[in-house]
C-alpha positions in Angstrom: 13.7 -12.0 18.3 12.3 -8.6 18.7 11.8 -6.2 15.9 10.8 -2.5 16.3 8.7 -1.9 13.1 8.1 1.8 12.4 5.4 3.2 10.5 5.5 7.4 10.2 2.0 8.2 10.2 0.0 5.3 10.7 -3.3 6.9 8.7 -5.5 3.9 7.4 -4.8 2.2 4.1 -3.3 -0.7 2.7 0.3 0.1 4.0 -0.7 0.1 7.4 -2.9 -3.0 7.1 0.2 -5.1 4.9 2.5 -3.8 8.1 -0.3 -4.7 11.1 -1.2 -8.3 9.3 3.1 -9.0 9.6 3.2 -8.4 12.4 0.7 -10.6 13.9 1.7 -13.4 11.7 5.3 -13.3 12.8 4.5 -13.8 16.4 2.2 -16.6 15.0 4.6 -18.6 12.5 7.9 -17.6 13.5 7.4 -16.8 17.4 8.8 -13.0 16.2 8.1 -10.2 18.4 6.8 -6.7 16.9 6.6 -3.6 18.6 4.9 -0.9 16.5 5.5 2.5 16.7 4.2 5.1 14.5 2.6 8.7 15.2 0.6 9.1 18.4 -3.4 8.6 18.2 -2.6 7.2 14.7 -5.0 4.1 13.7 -1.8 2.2 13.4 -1.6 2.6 17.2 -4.6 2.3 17.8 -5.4 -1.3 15.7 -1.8 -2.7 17.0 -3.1 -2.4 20.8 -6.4 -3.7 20.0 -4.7 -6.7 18.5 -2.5 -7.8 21.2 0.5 -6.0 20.0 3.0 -3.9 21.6 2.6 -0.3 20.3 4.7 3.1 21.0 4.1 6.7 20.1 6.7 7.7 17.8 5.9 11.4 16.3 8.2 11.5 12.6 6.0 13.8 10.8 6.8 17.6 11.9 9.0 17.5 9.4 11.2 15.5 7.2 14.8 16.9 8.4 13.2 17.3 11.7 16.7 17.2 13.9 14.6 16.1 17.1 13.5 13.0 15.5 17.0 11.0 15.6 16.4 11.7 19.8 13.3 11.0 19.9 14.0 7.4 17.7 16.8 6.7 19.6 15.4 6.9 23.2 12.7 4.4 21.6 15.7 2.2 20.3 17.2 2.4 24.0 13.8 1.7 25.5 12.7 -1.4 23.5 16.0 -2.6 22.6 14.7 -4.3 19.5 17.2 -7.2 17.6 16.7 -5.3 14.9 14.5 -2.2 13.3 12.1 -2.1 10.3 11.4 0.9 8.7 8.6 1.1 6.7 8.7 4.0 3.9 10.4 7.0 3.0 9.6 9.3 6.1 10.2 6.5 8.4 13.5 5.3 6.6 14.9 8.9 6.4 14.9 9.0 10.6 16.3 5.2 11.2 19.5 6.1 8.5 20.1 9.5 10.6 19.7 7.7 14.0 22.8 6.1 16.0 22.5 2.6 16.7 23.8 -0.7 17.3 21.3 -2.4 15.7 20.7 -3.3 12.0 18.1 -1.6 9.9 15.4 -3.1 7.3 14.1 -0.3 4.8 11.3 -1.6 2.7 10.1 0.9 -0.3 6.0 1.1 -0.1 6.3 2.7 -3.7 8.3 5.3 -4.6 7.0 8.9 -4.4 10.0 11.1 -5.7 9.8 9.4 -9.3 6.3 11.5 -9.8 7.7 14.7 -8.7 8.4 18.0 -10.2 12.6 17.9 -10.9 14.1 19.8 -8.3 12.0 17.5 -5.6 12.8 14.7 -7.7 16.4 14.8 -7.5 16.1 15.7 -3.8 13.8 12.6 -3.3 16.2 10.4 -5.1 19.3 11.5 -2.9 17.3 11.0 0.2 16.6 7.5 -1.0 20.3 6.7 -1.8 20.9 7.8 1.7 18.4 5.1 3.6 19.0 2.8 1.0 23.1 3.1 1.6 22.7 2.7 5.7 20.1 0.4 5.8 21.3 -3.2 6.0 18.8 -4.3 3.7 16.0 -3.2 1.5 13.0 -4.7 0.7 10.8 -3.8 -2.5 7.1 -4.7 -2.4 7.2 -5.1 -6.2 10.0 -5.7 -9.0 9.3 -2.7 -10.7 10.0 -0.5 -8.0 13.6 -2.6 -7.9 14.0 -1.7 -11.8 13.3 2.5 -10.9 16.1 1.9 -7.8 18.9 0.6 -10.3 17.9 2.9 -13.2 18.8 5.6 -10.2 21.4 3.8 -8.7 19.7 3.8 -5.7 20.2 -0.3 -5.8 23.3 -1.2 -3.5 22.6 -4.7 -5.4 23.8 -6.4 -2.0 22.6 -10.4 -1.4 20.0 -9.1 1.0 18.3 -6.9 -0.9 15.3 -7.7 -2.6 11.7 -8.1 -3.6 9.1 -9.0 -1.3 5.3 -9.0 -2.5 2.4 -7.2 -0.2 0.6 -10.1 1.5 -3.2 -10.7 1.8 -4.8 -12.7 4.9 -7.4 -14.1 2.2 -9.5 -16.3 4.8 -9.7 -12.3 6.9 -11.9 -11.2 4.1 -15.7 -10.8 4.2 -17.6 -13.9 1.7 -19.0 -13.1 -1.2 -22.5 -11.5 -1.0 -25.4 -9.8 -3.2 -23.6 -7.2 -5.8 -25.4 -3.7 -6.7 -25.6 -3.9 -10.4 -24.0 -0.4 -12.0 -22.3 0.1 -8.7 -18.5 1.3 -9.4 -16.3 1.4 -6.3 -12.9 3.4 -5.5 -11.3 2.1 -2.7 -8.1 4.7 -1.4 -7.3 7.7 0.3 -8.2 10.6 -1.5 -5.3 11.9 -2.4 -3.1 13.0 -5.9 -1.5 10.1 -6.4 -4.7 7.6 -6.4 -5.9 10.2 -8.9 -9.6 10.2 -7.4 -11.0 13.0 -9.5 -10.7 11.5 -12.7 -12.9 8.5 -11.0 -15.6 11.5 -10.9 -14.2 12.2 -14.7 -15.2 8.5 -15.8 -18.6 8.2 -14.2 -19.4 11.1 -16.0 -18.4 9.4 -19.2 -21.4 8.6 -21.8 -20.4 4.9 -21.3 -21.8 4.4 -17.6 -24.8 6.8 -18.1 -27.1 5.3 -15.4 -23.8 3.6 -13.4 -23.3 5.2 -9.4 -19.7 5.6 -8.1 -18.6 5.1 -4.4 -15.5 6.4 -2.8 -14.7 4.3 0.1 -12.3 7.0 1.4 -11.3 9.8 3.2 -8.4 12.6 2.2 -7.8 16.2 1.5 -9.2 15.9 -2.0 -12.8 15.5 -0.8 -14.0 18.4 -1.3 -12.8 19.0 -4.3 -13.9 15.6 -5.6 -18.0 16.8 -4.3 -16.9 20.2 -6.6 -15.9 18.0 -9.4 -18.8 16.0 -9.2 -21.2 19.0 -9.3 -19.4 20.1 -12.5 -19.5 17.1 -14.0 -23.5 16.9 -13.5 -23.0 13.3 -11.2 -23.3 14.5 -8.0 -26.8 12.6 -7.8 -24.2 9.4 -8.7 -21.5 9.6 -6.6 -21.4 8.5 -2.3 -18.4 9.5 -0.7 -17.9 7.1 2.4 -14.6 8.8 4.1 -12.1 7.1 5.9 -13.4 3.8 7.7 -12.1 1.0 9.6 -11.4 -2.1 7.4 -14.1 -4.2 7.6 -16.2 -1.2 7.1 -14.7 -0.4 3.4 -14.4 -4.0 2.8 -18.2 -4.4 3.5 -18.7 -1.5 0.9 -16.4 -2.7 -1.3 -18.3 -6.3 -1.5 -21.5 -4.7 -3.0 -19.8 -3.2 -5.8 -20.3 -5.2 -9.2 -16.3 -3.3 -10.3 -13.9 -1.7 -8.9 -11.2 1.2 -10.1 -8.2 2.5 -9.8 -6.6 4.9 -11.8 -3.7 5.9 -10.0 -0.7 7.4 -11.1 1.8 5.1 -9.2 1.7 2.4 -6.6 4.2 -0.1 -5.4 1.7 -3.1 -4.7 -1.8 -2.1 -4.2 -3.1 -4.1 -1.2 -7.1 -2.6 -2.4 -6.2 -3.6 -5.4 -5.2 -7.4 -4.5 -8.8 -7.4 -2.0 -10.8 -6.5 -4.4 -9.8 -9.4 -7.0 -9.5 -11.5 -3.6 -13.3 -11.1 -2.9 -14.8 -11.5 -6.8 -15.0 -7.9 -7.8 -13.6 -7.3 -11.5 -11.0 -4.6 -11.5 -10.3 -1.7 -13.9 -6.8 -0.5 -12.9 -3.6 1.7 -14.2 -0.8 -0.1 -15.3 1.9 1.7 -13.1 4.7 0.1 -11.6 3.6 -3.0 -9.8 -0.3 -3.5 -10.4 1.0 -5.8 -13.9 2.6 -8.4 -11.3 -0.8 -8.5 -9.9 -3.2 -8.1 -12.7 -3.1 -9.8 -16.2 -4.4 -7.5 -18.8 -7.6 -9.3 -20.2 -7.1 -12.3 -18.3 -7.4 -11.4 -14.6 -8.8 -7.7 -14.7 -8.3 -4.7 -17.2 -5.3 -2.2 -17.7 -5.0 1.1 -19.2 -1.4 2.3 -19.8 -2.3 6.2 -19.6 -3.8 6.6 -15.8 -5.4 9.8 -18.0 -7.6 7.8 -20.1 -10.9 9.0 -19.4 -12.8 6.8 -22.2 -10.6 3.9 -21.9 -11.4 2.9 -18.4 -15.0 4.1 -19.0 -15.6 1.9 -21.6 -13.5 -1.3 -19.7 -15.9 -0.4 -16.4 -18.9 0.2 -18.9 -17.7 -3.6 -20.5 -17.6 -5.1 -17.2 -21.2 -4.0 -15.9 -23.0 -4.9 -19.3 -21.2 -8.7 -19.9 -21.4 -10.5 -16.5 -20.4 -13.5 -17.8 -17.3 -11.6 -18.8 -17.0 -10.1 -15.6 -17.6 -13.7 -13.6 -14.7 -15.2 -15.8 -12.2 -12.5 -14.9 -13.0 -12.1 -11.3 -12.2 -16.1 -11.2 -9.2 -15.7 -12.7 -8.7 -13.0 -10.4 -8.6 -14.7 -7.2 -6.2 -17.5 -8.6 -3.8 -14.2 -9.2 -3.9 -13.4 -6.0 -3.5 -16.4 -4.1 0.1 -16.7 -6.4 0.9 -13.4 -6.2 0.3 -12.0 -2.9 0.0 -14.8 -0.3 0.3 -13.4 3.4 2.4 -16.3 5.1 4.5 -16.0 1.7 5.5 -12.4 2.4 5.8 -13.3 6.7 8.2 -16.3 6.2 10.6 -13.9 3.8 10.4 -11.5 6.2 11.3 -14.0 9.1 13.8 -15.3 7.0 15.4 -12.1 6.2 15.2 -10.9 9.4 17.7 -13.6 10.4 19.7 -13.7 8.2 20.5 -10.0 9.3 20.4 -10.6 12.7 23.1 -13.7 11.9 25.2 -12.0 10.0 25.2 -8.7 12.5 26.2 -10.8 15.5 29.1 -12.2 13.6 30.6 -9.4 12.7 30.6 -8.8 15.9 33.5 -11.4 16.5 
């Protein structure tokens, strides 16, 4: 079987990485073949051809109603002549539902992004998801509370194949345990409005974690306003930005870090989220959509309801650095969440599985 996954930009971050580790365990378990395609230079491309895999430029990102794209997908179609085609997120699932083709269509939702929107974009993010969701042959949800937001929109076609399909985690990929920087906070994510990286600066400057030092493994186009909001604040002594790095780069900063947080303002399944607890490091987190199928308030890391709650998670991360036994206890509970939750060869074999089931069901409507 060959599958054409799509991925629109390709930028690093845990979407690409959750996309780039199916892949190569498909071919592995299943004997699957991917081909990648996603924007050209993109590190999706680049980290696909590195590792073995077949990878083709495939620009989706002039714009969103961009009426070349559908030619452009479509010679790729004709060119690779996939079993079947994998879109992965909005941008890429918008161009596969407008694209003729003989071939069915997996959509998988890596979060929702309209639901956050002003109204007007709302609704026209809602109808464009009714759209892929409608033509796609299936759709796959990383977490079951981005399911519940589809029906509450009825963007749910509630058809057998549909359905929920955790981020996976290659757990023995990660780096071991090594020393931890006591006071050392880290945010791990682009740097961008929806991971909400400015209140990070916001918290640090809280009189909780007087003495604590922040680290932004990260790049974005909030950087420089996160260095402006740090000078205000009176941390810029206190707070490293890294910028965007290759994965075992932010990993490696990510391992020295005695807690990490994330206050964003929606996720699907956060794969930084799920390392983290992977590799021992307690987590101070908002609990949007999917990060309470992950994380057990009190049990295996800390939740705040109101991703505005400047002296909530400042006191949780101020909790954490001061009580390491408390820390120690969560972080082992944490790993145990993760290896139920968000097992890698979990998520490949439901993919493989889905993947023929479509394929099965395609060729017999054939006849």
């Amino acid at each position: 079987m060959r599958v054409l996954q799509i991925v629109a930009d390709g930028r690093p971050g845990g979407g690409t990485s959750v996309v780039l580790d199916l892949c190569l365990r498909l071919h592995a378990r299943h004997d699957i073949e991917s081909i990648v395609a996603s924007a050209p230079d993109s590190h999706a491309l680049a980290t696909a051809s590195a590792a073995g895999l077949t990878a083709r430029p495939l620009d989706l990102w002039r714009s969103r109603l961009d009426r070349s794209a559908p030619v452009r997908l479509r010679r790729l179609i004709d060119e690779v002549r996939p079993d079947l085609v994998h879109a992965h997120g909005g941008r890429a699932g918008l161009a596969v539902a407008r694209t003729p083709r003989s071939v069915p269509f997996v959509y998988t939702v890596h979060g929702y992004h309209f639901a956050t929107k002003p109204w007007p974009q709302r609704l026209a993010g809602a109808l464009a998801e009714r759209v892929i969701g409608r033509r796609a042959t299936a759709i796959v949800w990383v977490c079951a509370a981005d399911r519940n937001l589809a029906r509450r929109w009825r963007l749910d076609p509630g058809r057998p194949e549909d359905g929920v399909i955790h981020n996976g985690l290659d757990l023995a990929a990660l780096p071991g345990a090594g020393p931890t920087e006591p006071g050392l906070i880290a945010f791990l994510g682009r740097l961008v409005p929806q991971k909400n990286p400015l209140l990070a600066v916001d918290i640090l400057a809280h009189p909780a974690l007087q003495g604590a030092r922040l680290v932004m493994i990260g790049g974005g186009p909030l950087e420089d306003a996160v260095h402006a909001r740090a000078r205000a604040r009176g941390v810029a002594e206190r707070v490293r930005i890294t910028g965007a790095l290759p994965r075992e780069q932010a990993l490696a900063e990510l391992r020295r870090a005695a807690a990490l947080v994330l206050p964003s303002l929606w996720e699907g399944l956060p794969l930084a989220l799920a390392e983290a607890m992977a590799m021992g490091v307690p987590v101070v987190a908002s609990a949007v959509r999917g990060v309470p199928e992950l994380v057990e308030q009190g049990v295996s890391g800390l939740l705040r309801t109101d991703p505005h709650d400047v002296p909530g998670f400042a006191e949780d991360l101020g909790r954490l650095l001061a009580d390491p036994p408390f820390a120690a206890a969560m972080a082992q509970q944490a790993r145990l969440a993760v290896a139920r939750v968000a097992r890698l060869d979990g998520m490949v074999d439901a993919h493989a599985q889905l993947y023929r089931h479509v394929c099965n069901r395609a060729t017999a409507s054939v006849f």
